[in-house]
C-alpha positions in Angstrom: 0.0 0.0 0.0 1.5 2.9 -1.0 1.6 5.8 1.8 -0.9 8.6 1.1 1.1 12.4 1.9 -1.2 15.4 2.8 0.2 18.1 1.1 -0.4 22.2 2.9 -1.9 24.1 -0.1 -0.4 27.5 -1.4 -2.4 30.9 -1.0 -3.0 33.2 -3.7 -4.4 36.7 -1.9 -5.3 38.5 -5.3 -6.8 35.8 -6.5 -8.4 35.0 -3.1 -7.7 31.0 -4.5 -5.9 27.9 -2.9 -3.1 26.5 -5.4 -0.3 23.8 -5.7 3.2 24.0 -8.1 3.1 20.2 -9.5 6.6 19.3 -8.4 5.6 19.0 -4.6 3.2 16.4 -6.2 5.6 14.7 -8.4 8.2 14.5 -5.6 5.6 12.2 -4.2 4.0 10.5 -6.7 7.4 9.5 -8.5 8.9 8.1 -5.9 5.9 6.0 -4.6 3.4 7.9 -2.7 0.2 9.3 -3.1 -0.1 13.3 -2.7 -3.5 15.0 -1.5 -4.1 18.6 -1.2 -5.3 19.8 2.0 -8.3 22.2 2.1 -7.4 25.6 3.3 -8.8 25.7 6.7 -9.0 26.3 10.6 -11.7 24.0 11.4 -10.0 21.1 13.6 -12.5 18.6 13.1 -11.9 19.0 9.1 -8.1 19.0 9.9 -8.4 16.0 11.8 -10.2 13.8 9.5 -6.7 13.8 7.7 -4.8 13.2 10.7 -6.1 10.3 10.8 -6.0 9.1 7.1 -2.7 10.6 5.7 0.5 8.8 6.6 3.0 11.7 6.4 2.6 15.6 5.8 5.1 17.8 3.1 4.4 21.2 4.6 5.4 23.6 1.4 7.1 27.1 0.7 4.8 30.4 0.2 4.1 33.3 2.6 6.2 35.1 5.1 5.2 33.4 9.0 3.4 36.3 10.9 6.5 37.7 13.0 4.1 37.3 16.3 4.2 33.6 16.1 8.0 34.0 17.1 7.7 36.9 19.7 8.7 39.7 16.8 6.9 42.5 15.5 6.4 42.9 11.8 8.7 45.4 10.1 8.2 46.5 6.5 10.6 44.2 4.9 8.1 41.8 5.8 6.0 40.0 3.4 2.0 40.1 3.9 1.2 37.0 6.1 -1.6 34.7 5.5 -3.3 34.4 8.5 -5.7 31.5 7.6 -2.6 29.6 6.8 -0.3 30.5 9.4 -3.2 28.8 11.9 -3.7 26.1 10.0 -0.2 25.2 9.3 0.8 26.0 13.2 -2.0 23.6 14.5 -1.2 20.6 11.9 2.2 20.9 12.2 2.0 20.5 15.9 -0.7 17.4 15.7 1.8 15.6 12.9 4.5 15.8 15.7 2.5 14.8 18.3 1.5 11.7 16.2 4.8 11.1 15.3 3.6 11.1 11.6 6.7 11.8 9.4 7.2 15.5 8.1 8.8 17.1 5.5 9.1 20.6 5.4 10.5 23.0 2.8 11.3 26.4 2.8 8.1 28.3 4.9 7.4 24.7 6.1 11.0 24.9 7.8 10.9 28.3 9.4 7.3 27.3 10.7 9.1 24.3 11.8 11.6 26.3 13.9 9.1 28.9 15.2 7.1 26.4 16.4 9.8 25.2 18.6 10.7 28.7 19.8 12.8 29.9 17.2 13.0 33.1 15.4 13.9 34.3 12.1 15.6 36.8 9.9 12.2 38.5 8.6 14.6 40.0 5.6 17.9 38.7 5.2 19.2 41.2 2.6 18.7 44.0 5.3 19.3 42.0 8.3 21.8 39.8 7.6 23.9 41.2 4.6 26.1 38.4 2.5 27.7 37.5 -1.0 25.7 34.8 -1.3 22.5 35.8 -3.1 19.5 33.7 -1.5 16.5 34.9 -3.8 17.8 33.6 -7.2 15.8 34.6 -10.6 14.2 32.4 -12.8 14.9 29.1 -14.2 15.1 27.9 -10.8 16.2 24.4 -11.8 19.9 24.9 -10.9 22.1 24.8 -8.4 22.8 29.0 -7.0 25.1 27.9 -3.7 26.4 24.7 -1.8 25.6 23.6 2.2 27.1 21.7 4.3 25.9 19.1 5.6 26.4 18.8 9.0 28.4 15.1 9.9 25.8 12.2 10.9 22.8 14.3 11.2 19.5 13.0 9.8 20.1 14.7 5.9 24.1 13.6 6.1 23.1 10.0 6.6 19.8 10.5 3.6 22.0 11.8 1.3 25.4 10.3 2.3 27.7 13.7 1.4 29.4 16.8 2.8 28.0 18.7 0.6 25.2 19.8 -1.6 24.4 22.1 -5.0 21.1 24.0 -4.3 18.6 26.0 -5.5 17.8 29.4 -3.3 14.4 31.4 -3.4 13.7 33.1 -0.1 14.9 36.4 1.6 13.7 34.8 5.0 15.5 32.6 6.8 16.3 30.5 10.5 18.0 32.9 13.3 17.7 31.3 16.5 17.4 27.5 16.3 14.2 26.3 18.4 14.8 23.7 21.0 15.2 20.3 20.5 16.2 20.8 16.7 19.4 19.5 15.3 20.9 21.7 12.4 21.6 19.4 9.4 22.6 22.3 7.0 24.3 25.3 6.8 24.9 27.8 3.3 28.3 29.0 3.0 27.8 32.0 4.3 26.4 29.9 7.7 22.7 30.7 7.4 21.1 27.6 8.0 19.1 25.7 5.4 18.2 22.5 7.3 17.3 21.3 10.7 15.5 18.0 12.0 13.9 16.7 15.2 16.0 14.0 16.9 12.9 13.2 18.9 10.6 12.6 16.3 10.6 9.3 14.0 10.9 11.6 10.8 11.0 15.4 11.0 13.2 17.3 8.4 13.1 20.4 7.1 15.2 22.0 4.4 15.3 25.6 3.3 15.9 25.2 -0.3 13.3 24.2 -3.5 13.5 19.8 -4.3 10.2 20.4 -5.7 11.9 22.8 -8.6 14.5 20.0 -9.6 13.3 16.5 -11.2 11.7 14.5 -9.2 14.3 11.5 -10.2 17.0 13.5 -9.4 19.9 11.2 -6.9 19.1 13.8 -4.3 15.2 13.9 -4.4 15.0 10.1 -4.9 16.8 9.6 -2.0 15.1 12.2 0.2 11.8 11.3 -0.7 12.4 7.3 0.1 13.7 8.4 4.1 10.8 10.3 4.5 8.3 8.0 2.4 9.6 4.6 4.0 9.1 6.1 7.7 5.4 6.4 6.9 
């Protein structure tokens, strides 16, 4: 039976519509799962029906995390939050863990990862954090813009069995504090950290960069996607 992955929907605020890139489905589907979109929603009792019947959760990129959800006011470099989502995503993501369903989280999936465990973030890292290495690449993002290093015999070190990694780099918001109880797996060259897991959990990882933009057969998403698949 092949493990069925509830996937967090994107947000389009003009549009007022819910909305998915395919890659976060193909990661899945290609490499043996079966992806389903989750409904945009706070109810709990909707939320919970796919507690129940999904066997793992990919938490996706998309809007900047309300700063209050990690003790911070908002300054203007921040992006407009999505509310609804930031809910939604805060209470499944805590319910997944407490299940000790397996979790992958990618880009806003690992900063709400971190916050969640009392982290904070850079809410603009071009103003906050200044570096050489350019984080919020242009188009075709399908190619590698810096290395990380993987951190020796954490969680994505053993996955992926290297030192280091080409990745792709689309966000200008990124992990400051690490929350408690996470284990940094990743780190850019210019040490901003791209990956952390949860020791605790069965399988929590979340990475900072965009799998979902590269092939789905690629050596690196194959073997991502079968740790995280094969603990569900």
């Amino acid at each position: 039976m092949k493990p069925i992955i509830g996937v967090t929907p994107l947000y389009d605020e003009e549009r007022k519509s819910i909305w998915l890139l395919p890659g976060y489905l193909e990661l899945i589907e290609k490499n043996g799962g079966i992806p389903l979109i989750l409904p945009l929603t706070t109810n709990k009792e909707v939320l919970e029906s796919f507690l129940t019947s999904c066997d793992g959760f990919l938490f996706t990129g998309g809007q900047d995390i309300d700063p209050s959800f990690y003790g911070e006011k908002k300054r203007s470099v921040c992006g407009i939050p999505c509310r609804v989502r930031d809910e939604m995503e805060g209470y499944l993501m805590r319910e997944v863990i407490a299940k000790d369903k397996p979790l992958l989280a990618i880009c806003r999936g690992v900063q709400l990862l971190n916050a969640l465990y009392g982290g904070t973030l850079y809410q603009d890292l071009p103003s906050e954090r200044s570096s050489s290495v350019c984080h919020q690449m242009i188009p075709p993002y399908a190619k590698v813009q810096h290395e990380v290093q993987l951190i020796e015999n954490s969680l994505l070190h053993r996955i992926l069995d290297r030192t280091k990694l080409g990745v792709n780099s689309y966000h200008h918001q990124a992990i400051k504090e690490v929350g408690n109880g996470l284990e940094v797996t990743a780190v850019s060259t210019d040490g901003v950290i791209e990956g952390v897991s949860l020791k605790s959990a069965k399988f929590v990882l979340g990475v900072q960069w965009h799998p979902e933009f590269f092939d789905a057969s690629t050596t690196e998403n194959k073997a991502l996607m079968a740790a995280f698949l094969s603990a569900c």
